[in-house]
Rosetta silent file (secondary structure, phi, psi, omega in degrees, C-alpha in Angstrom):
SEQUENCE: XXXXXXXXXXXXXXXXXXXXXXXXXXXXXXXXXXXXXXXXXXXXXXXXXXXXXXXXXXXXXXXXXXXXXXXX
SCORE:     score description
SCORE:     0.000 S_00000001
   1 L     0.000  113.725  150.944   92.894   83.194  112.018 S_00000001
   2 L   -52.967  173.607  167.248   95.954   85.765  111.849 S_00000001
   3 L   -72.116  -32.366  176.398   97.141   87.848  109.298 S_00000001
   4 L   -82.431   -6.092  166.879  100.097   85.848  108.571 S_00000001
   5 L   -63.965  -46.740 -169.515   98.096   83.093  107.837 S_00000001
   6 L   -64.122  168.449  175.961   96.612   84.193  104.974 S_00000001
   7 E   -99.394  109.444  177.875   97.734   83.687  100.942 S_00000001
   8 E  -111.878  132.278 -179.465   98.658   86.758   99.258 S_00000001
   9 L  -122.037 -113.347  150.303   98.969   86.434   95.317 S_00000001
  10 L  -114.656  135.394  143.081   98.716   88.573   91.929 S_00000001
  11 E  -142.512 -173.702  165.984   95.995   88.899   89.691 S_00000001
  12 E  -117.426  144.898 -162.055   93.815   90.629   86.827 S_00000001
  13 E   -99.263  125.708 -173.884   90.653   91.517   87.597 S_00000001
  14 E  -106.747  -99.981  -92.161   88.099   89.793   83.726 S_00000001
  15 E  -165.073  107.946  158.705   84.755   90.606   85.358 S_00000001
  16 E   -55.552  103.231  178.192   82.913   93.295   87.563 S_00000001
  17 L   -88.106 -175.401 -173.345   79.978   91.127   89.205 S_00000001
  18 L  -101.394  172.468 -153.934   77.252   92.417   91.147 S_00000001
  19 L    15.240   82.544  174.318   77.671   93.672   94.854 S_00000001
  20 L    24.676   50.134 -172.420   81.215   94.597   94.391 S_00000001
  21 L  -119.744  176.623 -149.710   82.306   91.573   93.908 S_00000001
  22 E  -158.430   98.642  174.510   85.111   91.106   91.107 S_00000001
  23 E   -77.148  132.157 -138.492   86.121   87.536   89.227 S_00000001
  24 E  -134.421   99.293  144.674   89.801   87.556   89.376 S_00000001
  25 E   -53.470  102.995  162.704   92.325   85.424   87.178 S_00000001
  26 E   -58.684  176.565  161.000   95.645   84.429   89.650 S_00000001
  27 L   -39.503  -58.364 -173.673   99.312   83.623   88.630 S_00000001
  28 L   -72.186   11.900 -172.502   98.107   79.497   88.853 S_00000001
  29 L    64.791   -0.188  165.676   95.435   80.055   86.312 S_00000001
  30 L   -76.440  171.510  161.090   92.621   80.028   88.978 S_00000001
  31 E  -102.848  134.827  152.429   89.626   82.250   89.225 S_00000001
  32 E  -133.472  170.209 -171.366   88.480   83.557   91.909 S_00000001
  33 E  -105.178  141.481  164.503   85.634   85.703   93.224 S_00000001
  34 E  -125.727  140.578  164.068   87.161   88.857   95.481 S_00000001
  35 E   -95.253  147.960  146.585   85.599   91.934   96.972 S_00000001
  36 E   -50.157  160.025 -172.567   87.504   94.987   97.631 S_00000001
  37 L   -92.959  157.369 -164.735   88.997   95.416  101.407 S_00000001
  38 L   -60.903  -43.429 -172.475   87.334   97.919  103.856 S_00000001
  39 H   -74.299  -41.996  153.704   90.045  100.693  103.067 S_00000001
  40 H  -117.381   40.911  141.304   89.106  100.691   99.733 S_00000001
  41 H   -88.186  -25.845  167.038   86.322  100.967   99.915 S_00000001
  42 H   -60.605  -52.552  141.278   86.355  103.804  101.970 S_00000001
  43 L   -52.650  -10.203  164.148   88.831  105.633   99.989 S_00000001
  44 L    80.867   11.851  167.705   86.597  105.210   96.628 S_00000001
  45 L   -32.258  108.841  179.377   89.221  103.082   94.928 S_00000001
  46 L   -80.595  157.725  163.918   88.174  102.091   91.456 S_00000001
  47 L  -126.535   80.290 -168.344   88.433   98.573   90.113 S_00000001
  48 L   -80.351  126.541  146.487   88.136   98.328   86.629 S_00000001
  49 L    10.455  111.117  164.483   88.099   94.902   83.750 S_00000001
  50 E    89.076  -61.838 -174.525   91.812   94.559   83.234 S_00000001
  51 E    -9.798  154.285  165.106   93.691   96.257   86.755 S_00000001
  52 E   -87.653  153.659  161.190   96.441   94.273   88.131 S_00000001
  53 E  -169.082  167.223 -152.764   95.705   93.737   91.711 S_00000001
  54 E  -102.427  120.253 -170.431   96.962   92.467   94.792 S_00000001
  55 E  -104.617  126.816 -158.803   94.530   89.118   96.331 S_00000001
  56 E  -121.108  145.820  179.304   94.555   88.340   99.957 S_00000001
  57 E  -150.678  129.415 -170.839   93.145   84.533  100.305 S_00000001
  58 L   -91.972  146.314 -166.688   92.242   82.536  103.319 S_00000001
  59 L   -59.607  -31.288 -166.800   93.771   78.842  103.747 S_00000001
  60 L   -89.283   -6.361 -157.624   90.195   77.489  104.426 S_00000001
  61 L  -171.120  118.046 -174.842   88.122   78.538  101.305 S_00000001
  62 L   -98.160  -24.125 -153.990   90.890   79.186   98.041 S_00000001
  63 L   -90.435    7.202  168.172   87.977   80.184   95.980 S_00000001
  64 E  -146.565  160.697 -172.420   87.359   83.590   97.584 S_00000001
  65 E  -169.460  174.356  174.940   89.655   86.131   98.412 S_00000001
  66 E  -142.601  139.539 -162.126   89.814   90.156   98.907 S_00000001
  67 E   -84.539  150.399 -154.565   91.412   92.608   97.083 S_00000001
  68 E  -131.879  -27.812 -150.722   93.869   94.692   98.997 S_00000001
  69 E  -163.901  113.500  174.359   96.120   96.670   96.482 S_00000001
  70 L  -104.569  113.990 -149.549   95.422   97.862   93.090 S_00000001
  71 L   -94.127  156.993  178.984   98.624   98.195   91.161 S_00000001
  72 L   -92.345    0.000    0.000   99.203  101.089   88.408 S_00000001
């Protein structure tokens, strides 16, 4: 799978789960469970209850996705 494949949408991040994982209201009213992306993790990015953030989501599984961009 490329990178251009994937679904990138908007959300808000309702609920910090356990091993950095982070249930995530979209645009469409779904939930999904996301993880932060490798960079930010690296960088120490916080993700706090309520952030806007940016969801990268693969075509095969809509239900999981990784967060890429946390907006201010």
């Amino acid at each position: 799978m490329s990178k251009e494949e994937s679904i990138e949408v908007q959300g808000v991040v309702k609920k910090a789960l356990s091993n950095a994982k982070f249930s995530v209201d979209i645009q469409d009213g779904h939930t999904v469970i996301a993880y932060p992306a490798g960079k930010m993790r690296k960088f120490f990015i916080k993700i706090l209850p309520g952030d806007r953030v940016t969801v990268v989501l693969s075509p095969y599984d809509l239900g999981k996705g990784r967060i890429t961009f946390r907006h201010k």
